[in-house]
C-alpha positions, 0 to 999 in steps of 0.5 A: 445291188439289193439292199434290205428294206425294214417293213412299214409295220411289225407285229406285237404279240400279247398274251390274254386270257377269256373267263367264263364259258359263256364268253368262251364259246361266243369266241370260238363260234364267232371264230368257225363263222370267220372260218366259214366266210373264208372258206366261201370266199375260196370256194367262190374264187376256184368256182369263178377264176381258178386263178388271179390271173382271170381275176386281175385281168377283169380288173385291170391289174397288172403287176409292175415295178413302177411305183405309180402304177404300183399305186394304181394297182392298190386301188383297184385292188380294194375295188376288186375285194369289195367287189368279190370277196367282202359281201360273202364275208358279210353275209356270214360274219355281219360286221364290217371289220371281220368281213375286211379282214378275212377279205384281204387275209384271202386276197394275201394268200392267193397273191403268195399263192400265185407268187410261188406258182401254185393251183389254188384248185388243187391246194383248196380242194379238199378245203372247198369240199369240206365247207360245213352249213350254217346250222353246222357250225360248232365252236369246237374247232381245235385248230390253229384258229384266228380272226382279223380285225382291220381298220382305218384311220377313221376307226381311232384304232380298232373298231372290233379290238381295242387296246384300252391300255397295255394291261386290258384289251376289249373284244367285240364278239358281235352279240357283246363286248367281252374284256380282257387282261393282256400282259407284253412281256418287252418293255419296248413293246409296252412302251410302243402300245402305250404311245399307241394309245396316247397317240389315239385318245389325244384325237389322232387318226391311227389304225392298227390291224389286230388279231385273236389267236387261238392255239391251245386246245380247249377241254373245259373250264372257265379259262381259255388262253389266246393270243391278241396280235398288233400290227403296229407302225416301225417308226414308234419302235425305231425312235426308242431304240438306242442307236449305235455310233456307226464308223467308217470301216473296210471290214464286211460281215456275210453271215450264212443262216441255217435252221440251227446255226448263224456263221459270221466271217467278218474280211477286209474288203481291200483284200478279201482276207478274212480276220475274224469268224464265228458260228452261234449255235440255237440248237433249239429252233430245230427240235419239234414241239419246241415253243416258240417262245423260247426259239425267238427268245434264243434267236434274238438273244444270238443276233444281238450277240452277232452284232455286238461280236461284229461291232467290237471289232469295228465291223459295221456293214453286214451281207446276206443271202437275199431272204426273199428268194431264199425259199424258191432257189433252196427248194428248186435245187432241193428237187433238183438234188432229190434231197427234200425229204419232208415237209418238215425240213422244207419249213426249217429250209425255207421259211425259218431262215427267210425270217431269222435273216429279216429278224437280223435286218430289222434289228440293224435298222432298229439301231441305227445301222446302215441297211443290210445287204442281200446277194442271191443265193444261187450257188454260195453253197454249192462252191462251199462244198467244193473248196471248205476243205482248202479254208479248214473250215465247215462248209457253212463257214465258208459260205459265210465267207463267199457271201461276205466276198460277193457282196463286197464284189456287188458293192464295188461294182455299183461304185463304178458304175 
């Protein structure tokens, strides 16, 4: 039996804007040379390796669920991105901060790459040939382009952004230091950043990985609108999060998340009968050039109606699709049935629901829930379609019941064992 686990960290997004066109230009020409030294990490990987495979091998890695060895990866790994990918990002970007984050935002991506099977020679091709010069780079880039900055505990927060409070923030564009206003729209969050702060200037050693994003075309001006986002420890967030007075109960919710719905089927788990059920529609998810803001504003908005609908009628355990293999399974048997069509609806398959489901798990553990759990998804929706009709209901409502059964049958079965 799987049960959900909350992520160490979550990311706070805050809202800034840079003035003057000076400024403006040493961002986005400091953001192409990070551009830069990722693209030549990759080049360097698929000229080198062609996989991670050869470069794991050479250093020894070898993937286990064992937790010490587990440990002893981790160490190898910072040798083996200190070894191949940090020089070539420090010749581009020459500091240290840049260099480590664009480092491990490469080693992430190969990892996930590996992960789902995919050849990183033909997925980077077009990428490694398009690699610019030196004097080539512009910083006129109008793309989805960011920078990461990483840092220990050593740095006392962030050694290239820096959180002065939760209304101004400092930028370190290697040449100078460019201040800017920051605005957190979740009083939860500015509460988290505010501890943050306090935590760092009474001489506490506290790291936070921070990020610029720039996603908005550029087309002149003095003002040019970004995004600074946080990564930031849970426990801060869990500790002001109100808790809810969780009872014993026999009733099992299994929620079935799609890009535009979330069905509930709340049963009894002493007979398999269901009591009470529910479909919550956000209609907006599933339209394009949508802002994300208003998805995620209208998401949380229905989980946290989800789970005061369950609480009220004192359900308290929760079940899940497992989100992890969600994305593999879904888009395997898409192939299989020949009914993945675009890239598009391969995004709202897959990595929409995987984060609507996570968004679910953390906000249950945020309150004080017991952790959600996570069934595989193989044929829930495969049944619902042969027997909904027997239930009258929609067969999205019925997978929702057969997850609420399966993981009942899971839990039982662990139970004996």
């Amino acid at each position: 039996m799987k049960i959900f686990t909350p992520p160490e960290y979550i990311t706070i997004i805050t809202y800034s804007r840079i003035t003057g066109i000076e400024n403006i230009k040493l961002l986005l020409n400091y953001i192409s040379k990070y551009n830069l030294a990722r693209d030549r990490i990759y080049k360097t990987f698929v000229e080198n390796y062609h996989n991670l495979q050869t470069l794991w091998k050479e250093y020894g890695i070898y993937v286990s669920k064992f937790e010490d060895l587990k440990k002893i990866n981790e160490k190898k790994e910072k040798a083996l991105i200190q070894n191949e990918f940090y020089d070539i990002a420090y010749d581009v970007l020459l500091n240290a901060g840049y260099a480590e984050g664009v480092s491990w935002e490469v080693y992430a991506t190969l990892k996930s790459l590996n992960a789902l099977k995919l050849k990183v020679k033909e997925l980077d091709k077009k990428l490694v040939d398009s690699i610019p010069n030196d004097d080539e780079i512009e910083f006129n880039l109008w793309k989805y382009i960011t920078c990461i900055g990483r840092a220990t505990k050593y740095d006392k927060g962030n050694r290239n952004i820096k959180l002065l409070s939760t209304n101004e923030a400092r930028i370190n564009l290697n040449i100078k230091w460019v201040n800017v206003p920051i605005w957190i729209k979740s009083r939860k969050y500015r509460y988290v950043i505010q501890n943050l702060i306090d935590n760092i200037s009474n001489g506490n050693y506290i790291a936070y990985t921070a990020r610029v994003i720039v996603n908005k075309e550029y087309v002149g001006g003095t003002s040019l609108p970004i995004e600074i986002h946080i990564t930031v420890p849970i426990e801060p967030m869990y500790e002001i999060y109100p808790k809810i007075k969780v009872r014993e109960s026999p009733l099992v919710a299994g929620h079935d998340v799609n890009s535009d719905r979330l069905n509930t089927v709340i049963i009894d788990s002493r007979n398999f009968k269901a009591i009470h059920w529910r479909t919550w529609w956000y209609t907006n998810a599933s339209i394009k050039n949508i802002n994300a803001d208003k998805i995620w504003n209208e998401i949380t908005q229905t989980i946290g109606n989800d789970i005061e609908f369950c609480r009220q009628r004192n359900c308290f355990y929760h079940v899940f699709e497992d989100y992890s293999l969600i994305g593999e399974w879904k888009l395997l048997d898409s192939l299989r049935h020949k009914k993945l069509r675009d890239t598009e609806a391969n995004w709202r398959m897959i990595t929409f629901r995987s984060s609507v489901i996570e968004k679910y798990g953390i906000e249950l553990y945020l309150l004080g829930y017991s952790l959600p759990q996570l069934i595989h998804p193989k044929g829930t929706t495969q049944i619902a379609e042969e027997i909904h009709t027997l239930f009258g209901w929609d067969v999205h409502t019925t997978s929702a019941y057969l997850i609420a059964c399966f993981g009942t049958i899971e839990k039982e079965m662990k139970q004996i064992i």
